[in-house]
Each structure stands twice: as structure tokens, then as C-alpha cells.
N, C-alpha and C positions, 0 to 999 in steps of 0.2 A: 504493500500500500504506500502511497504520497502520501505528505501534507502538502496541502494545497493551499493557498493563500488567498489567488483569485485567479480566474480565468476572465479576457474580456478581449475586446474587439476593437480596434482603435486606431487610429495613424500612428506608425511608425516615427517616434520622436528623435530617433537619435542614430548612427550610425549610417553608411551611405547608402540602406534602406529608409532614410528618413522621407517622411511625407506620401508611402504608401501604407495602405491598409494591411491591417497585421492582427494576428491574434496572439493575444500573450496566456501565455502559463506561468503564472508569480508562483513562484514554492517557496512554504518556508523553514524558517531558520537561516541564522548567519551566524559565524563564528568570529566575522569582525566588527568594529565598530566604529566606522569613520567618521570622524566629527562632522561631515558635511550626509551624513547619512538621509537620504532623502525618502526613505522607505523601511521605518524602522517599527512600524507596524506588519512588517512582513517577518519578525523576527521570532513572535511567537502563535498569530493568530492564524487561524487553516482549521481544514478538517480533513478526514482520510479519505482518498479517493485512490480507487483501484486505478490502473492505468486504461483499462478499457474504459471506464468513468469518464476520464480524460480527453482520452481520442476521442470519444463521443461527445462530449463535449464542444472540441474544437468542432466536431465535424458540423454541429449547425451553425457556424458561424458562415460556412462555407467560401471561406479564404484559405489560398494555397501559400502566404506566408505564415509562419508560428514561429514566435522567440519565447524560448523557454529565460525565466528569468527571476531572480527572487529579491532579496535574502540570498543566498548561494548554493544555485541548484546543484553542485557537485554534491553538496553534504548527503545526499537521499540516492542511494543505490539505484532503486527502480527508475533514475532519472535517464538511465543507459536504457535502457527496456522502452519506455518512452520515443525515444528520439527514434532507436530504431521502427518502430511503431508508424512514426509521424513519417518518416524517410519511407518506408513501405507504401505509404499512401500517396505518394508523391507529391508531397510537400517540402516546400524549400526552410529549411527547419535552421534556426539562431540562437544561440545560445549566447546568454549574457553573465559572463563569468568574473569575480574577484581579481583570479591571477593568484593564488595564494594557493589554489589546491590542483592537483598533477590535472592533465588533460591530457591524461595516454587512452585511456578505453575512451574518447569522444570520440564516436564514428567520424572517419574522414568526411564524409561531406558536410558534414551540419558548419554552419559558418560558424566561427568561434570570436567571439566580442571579449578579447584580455585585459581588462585592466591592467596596469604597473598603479602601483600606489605610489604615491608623491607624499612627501616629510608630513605635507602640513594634514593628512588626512589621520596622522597617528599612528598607521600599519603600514607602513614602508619598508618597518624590517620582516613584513613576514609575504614580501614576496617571492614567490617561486620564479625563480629564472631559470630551471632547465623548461620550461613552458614555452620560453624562445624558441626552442629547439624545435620545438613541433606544431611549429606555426605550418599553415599552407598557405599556399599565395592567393587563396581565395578571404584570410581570414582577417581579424581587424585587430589593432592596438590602440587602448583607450588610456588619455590622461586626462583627472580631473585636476583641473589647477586653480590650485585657492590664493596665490601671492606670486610675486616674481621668485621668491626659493624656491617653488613648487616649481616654477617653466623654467627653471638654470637645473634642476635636476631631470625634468623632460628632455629638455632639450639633450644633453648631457648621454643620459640614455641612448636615445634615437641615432645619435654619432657612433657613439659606442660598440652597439650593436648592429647599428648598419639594419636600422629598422624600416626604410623606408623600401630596401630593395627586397624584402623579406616578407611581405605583408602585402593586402589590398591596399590598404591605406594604415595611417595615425591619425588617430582623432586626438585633438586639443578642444576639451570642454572646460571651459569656466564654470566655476561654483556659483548658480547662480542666485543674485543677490549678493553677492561678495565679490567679485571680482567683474569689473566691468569689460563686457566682449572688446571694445574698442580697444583697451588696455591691451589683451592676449592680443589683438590684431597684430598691433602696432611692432609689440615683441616680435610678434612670427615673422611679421615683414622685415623688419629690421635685420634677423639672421638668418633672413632667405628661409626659413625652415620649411623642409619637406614632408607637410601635416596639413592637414586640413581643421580650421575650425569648426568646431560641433557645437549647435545650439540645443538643445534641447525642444522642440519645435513645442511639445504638448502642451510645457510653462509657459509658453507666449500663448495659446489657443482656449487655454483654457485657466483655471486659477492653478497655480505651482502647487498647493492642498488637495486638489481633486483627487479622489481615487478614480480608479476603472480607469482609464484614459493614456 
């Protein structure tokens, strides 16, 4: 069995699926605790759903994108059972992940959404960096960035690693209400950086509080 958090249907807010129709699967529980936590009601509320529950679920929404997403869907075993489920169905299936816990059993296709944790978030030191390693060139790299310390360590990264040539893209998301997009622009542009910035599209559409959305 999951815990499930919520299931719902909505635009695509983030990653460069942003602005398409999506059906998300929130599961929960989370093992970290980011000061910019924006879903931290996903950390203990859900009820149990078998995975057939699930897929049926999605299936009335009858959208062929799903982003699995929580709280941090790796913590829940049957979240492997799932994905392959959704991938059977032929669905183009996302998973929105920490970056703190392995992503060896995530079926190859499912697109993979990594966070790297940045200082100001509190959990920087419990990121998983052989995670790099088994990126596919289909999948994505996410930094939230709360201050310029936060984008001198993105950035810094992304060199490092040679993350641009290794990845679909890097996303640069502002915390928002904290950190002004124009700000992150101005940075990126200034070192040329090979990222793209990430709005969160849903907080501009709708109130940044909203659930379902």
C-alpha cells in the first residue's frame, strides 16, 4: 500500500513540462526539512491506497502526463510498482525527487526532477551525489535558490560537474517571496550560466496556499 497525500489534475508549474496539463500523485512523508518547505503538509497527512487505487485514479483524469511527487516519493517502496504501472499505460511519467535518496531502481524512462540542495535550504549536506551519475539526458536538475550563497554554490556545482552537458536542462528556481526572479536573472546573465530560470507558474495563477493545483 501508499500513502497518498493527494492526487489532482492541474498545469504543470515547474520544470520544462511547465504550462501543460498534468496529473500529480503527492505521496507522503519527507525525511527533510527545508526551511523554504513549501508542502509541508505532505509530511504526515495521506491515507492508504493500493497502487491499483492509484492508477485508477489517474486514469479519470484522462491525461497522459503524471508527476509523481511528494514529500519524497522514494521513501515508499511500492512507489517502483507505480511508475512501472503508469509507464505500462503509456504514460509519460515524472518524478519529482529530493536528490538525497539513490535513484538506481527508477525505471529509465520516467523523467527524473533532482534537486541538489543549496546551504540556505538546511540539507545541503545530505545530498546524494552519486545521483549525478545516473542522470539520462532526458532528465532534469533543480536548484532552489534562497540568496546569492545559495546561486555561488549552484553555480559552482553546474561547473563542476559539467551539468549542463549531462542533463535536459538546470533549472534555477527562486524561493518565492524571498528572493526576487529579476535578482536570479541578472546573476545568470551576468555568468553567462547554462540554466534556465524556473518560475513556479501555479504561485503566479493561483494563491502560493492553494492546494490541488
Amino acid at each position: 500500500m501508499l500513502t497518498v497525500n493527494e492526487i489532482f489534475y492541474s498545469i504543470q508549474g515547474e520544470s520544462t513540462r511547465a504550462g501543460q496539463p498534468c496529473v500529480f500523485v503527492r505521496l507522503t512523508a519527507c525525511d527533510l526539512r527545508c526551511t523554504w518547505c513549501d508542502t509541508p503538509y505532505a509530511f504526515t497527512e495521506g491515507r492508504k491506497q493500493s497502487v491499483d487505487e492509484v492508477v485508477e485514479a489517474v486514469d479519470r483524469h484522462g491525461c497522459s502526463l503524471v508527476e509523481i511527487t511528494g514529500g519524497e516519493p522514494l521513501l515508499q517502496d511500492e512507489v517502483y510498482d507505480l511508475m512501472d504501472r503508469l509507464l505500462a499505460g503509456g504514460r509519460t511519467v515524472m518524478l519529482e525527487t529530493g536528490g538525497h535518496r539513490p535513484t538506481s531502481r527508477v525505471p529509465a524512462a520516467v523523467l527524473k526532477i533532482v534537486d541538489i540542495k543549496c546551504p540556505g535550504s538546511g540539507e545541503a549536506a545530505k545530498n546524494d551525489w552519486s545521483n549525478l551519475d545516473r542522470l539520462a539526458p532526458h532528465d532534469e536538475i533543480k536548484f532552489v535558490v534562497q540568496d546569492r550563497a545559495d546561486y555561488e554554490f549552484a553555480r559552482d556545482v553546474i561547473a563542476r560537474h559539467d551539468l549542463a552537458s549531462r542533463a535536459a536542462a538546470v533549472l534555477m528556481s527562486p524561493v518565492h517571496g524571498v528572493l526576487d526572479p529579476k535578482t536570479l536573472s541578472e546573476w545568470m546573465l551576468a555568468d553567462r550560466l547554462p540554466a534556465r530560470l524556473q518560475l513556479q507558474l501555479h504561485k503566479y495563477i493561483w494563491s502560493p496556499t492553494t492546494r490541488g493545483v
